[in-house]
C-alpha positions as protocol buffer text, in pm:
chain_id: "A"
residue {
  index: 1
  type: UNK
  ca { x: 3841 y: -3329 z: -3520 }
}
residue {
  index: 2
  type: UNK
  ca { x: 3474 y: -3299 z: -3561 }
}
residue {
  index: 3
  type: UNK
  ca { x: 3358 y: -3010 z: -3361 }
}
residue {
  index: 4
  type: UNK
  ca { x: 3152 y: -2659 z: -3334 }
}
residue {
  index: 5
  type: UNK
  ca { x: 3266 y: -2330 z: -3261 }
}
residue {
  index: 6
  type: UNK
  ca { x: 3035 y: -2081 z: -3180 }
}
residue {
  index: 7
  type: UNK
  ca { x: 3151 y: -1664 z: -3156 }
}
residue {
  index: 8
  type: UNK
  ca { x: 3014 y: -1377 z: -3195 }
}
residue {
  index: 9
  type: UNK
  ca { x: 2776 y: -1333 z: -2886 }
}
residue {
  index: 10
  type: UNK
  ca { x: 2894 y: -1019 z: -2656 }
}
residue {
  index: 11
  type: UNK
  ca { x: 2712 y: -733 z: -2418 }
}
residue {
  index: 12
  type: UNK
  ca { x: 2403 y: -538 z: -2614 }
}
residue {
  index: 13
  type: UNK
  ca { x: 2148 y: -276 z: -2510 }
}
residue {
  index: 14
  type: UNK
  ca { x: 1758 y: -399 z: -2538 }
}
residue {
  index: 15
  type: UNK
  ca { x: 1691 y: -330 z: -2897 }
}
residue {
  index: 16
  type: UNK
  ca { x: 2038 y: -397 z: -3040 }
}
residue {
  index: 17
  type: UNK
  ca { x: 2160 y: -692 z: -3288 }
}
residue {
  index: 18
  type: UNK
  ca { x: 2411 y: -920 z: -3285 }
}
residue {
  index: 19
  type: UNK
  ca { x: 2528 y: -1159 z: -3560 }
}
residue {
  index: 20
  type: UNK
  ca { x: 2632 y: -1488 z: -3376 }
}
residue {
  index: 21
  type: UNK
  ca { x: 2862 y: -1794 z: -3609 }
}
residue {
  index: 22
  type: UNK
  ca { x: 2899 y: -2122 z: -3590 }
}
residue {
  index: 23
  type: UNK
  ca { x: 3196 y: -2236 z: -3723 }
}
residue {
  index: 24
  type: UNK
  ca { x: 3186 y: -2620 z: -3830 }
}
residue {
  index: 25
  type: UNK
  ca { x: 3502 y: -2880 z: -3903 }
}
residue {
  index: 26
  type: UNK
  ca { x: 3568 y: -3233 z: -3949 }
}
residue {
  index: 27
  type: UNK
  ca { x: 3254 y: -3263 z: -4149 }
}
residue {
  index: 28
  type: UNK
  ca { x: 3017 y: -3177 z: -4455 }
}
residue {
  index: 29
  type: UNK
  ca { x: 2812 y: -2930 z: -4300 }
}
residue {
  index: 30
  type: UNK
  ca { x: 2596 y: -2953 z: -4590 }
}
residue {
  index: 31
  type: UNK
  ca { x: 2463 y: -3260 z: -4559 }
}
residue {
  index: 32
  type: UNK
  ca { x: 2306 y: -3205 z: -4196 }
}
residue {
  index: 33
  type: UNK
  ca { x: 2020 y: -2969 z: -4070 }
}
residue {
  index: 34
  type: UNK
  ca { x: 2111 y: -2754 z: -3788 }
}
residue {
  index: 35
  type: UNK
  ca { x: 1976 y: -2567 z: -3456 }
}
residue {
  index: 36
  type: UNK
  ca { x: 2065 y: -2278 z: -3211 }
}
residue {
  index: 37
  type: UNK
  ca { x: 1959 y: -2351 z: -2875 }
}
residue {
  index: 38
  type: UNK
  ca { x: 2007 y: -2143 z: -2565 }
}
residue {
  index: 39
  type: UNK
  ca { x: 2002 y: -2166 z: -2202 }
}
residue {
  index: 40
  type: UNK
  ca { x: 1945 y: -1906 z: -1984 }
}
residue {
  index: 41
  type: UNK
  ca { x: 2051 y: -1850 z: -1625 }
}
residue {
  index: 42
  type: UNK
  ca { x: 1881 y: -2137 z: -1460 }
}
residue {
  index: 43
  type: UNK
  ca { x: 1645 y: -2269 z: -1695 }
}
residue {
  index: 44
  type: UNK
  ca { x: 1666 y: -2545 z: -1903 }
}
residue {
  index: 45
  type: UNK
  ca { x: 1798 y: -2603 z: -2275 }
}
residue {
  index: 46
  type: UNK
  ca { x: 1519 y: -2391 z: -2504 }
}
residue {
  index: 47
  type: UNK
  ca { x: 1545 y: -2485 z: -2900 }
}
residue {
  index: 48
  type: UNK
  ca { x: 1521 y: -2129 z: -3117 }
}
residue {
  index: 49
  type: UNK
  ca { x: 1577 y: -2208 z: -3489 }
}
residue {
  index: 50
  type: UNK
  ca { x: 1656 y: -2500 z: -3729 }
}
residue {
  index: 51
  type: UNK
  ca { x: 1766 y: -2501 z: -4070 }
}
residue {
  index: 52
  type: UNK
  ca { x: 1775 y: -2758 z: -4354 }
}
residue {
  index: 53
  type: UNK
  ca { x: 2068 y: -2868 z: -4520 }
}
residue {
  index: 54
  type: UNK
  ca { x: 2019 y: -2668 z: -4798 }
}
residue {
  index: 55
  type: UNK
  ca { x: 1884 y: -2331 z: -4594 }
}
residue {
  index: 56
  type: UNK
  ca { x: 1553 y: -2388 z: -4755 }
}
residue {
  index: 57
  type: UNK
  ca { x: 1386 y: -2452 z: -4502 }
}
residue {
  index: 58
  type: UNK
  ca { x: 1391 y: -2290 z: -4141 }
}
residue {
  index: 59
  type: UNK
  ca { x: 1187 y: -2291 z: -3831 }
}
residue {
  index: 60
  type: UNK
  ca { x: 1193 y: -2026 z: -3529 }
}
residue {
  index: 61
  type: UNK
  ca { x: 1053 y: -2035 z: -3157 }
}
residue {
  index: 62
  type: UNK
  ca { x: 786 y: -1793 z: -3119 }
}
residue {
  index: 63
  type: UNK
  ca { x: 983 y: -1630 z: -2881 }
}
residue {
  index: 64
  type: UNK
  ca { x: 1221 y: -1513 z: -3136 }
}
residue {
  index: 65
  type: UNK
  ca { x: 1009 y: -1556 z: -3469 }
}
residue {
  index: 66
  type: UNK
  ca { x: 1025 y: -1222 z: -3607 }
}
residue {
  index: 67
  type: UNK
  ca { x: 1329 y: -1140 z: -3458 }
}
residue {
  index: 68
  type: UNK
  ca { x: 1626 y: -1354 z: -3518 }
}
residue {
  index: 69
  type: UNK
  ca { x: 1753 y: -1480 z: -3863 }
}
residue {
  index: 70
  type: UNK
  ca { x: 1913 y: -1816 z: -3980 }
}
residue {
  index: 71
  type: UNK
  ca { x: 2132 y: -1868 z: -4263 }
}
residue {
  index: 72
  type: UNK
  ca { x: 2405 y: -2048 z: -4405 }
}
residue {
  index: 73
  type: UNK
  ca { x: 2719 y: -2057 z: -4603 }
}
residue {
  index: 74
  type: UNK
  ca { x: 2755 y: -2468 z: -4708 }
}
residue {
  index: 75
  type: UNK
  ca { x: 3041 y: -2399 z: -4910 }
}
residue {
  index: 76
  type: UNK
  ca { x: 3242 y: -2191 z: -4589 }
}
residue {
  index: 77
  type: UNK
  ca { x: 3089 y: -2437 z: -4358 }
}
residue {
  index: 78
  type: UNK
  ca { x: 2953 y: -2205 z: -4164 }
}
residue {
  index: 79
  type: UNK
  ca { x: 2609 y: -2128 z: -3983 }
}
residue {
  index: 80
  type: UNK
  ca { x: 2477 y: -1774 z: -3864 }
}
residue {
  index: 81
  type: UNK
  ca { x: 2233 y: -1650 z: -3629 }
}
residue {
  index: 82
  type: UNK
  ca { x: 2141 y: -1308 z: -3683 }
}
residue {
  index: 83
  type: UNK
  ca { x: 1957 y: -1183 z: -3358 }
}
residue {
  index: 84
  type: UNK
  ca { x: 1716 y: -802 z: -3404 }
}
residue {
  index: 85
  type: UNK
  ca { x: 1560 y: -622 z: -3176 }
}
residue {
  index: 86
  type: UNK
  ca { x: 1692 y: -824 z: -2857 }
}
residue {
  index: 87
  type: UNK
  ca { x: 1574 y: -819 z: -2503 }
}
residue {
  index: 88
  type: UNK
  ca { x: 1680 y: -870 z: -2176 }
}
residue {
  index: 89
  type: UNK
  ca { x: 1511 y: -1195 z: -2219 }
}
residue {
  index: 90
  type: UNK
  ca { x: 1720 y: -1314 z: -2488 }
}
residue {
  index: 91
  type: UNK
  ca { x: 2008 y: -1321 z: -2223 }
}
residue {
  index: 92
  type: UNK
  ca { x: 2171 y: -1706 z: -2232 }
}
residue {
  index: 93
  type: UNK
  ca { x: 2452 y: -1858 z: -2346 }
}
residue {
  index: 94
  type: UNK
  ca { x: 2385 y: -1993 z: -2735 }
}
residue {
  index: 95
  type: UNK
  ca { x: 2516 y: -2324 z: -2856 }
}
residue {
  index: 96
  type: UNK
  ca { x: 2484 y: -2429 z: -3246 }
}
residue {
  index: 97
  type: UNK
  ca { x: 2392 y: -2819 z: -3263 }
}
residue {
  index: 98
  type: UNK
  ca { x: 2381 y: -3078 z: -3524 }
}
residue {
  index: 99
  type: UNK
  ca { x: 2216 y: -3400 z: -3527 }
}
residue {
  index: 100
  type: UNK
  ca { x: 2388 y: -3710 z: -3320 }
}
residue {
  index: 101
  type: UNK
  ca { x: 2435 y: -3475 z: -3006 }
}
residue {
  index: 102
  type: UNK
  ca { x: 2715 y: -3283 z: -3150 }
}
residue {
  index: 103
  type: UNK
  ca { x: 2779 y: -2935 z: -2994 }
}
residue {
  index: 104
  type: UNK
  ca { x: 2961 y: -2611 z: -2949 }
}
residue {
  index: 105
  type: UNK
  ca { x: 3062 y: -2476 z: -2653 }
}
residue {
  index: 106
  type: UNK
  ca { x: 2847 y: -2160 z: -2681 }
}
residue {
  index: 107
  type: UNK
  ca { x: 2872 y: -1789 z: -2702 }
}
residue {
  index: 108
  type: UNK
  ca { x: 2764 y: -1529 z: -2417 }
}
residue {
  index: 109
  type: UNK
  ca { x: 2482 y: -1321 z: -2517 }
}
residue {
  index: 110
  type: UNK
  ca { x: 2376 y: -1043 z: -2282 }
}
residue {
  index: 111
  type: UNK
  ca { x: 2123 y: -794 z: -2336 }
}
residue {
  index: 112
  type: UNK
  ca { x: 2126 y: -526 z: -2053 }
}
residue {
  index: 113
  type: UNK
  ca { x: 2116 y: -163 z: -2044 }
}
């Protein structure tokens, strides 16, 4: 089955970190780019990082530029978020997404004191 699995995400104070995964199966991760999205409480879908296929290239938001971190692991088919220095804003759900509309299911992130 070709699917996502996101984990990782969890209750932080303003100013912690977190180290969200995506776990990918049923396909070559290494032959896509990927992005972390995130929706907030009522708001709409906002795009936060991309990453080539080969991690050699990656883009950030400039709400998180700065801040959050991604990487990649081709050969464990896996795909990593790590999020520094987080604020309340930050709080959403995060969802990992490859091209052709495929994605997870998200992970909880919540940044309150």
């Amino acid at each position: 089955e070709v699917q996502l699995v996101e984990s990782g995400g969890g209750l932080v104070q303003p100013g912690g970190s977190l180290r969200l995964s995506c776990a990918a199966s049923g396909f070559a991760l290494r032959i896509y780019s990927m992005t972390w999205v995130r929706q907030a409480p009522g708001k709409t879908l906002e795009w936060i990082s991309s990453i080539s296929s080969t991690g050699a290239v990656t883009n950030y938001a400039d709400s998180v530029k700065g801040r959050f971190t991604v990487s990649r692991d081709n050969a464990k088919n896996m795909l990593y978020l790590q999020m520094n220095s987080l604020k309340p804003d930050d709080t959403a759900v995060y969802f990992c997404a490859r091209l052709g509309g495929l994605r997870g299911q998200g992970t909880q992130v919540t940044v309150s004191s």
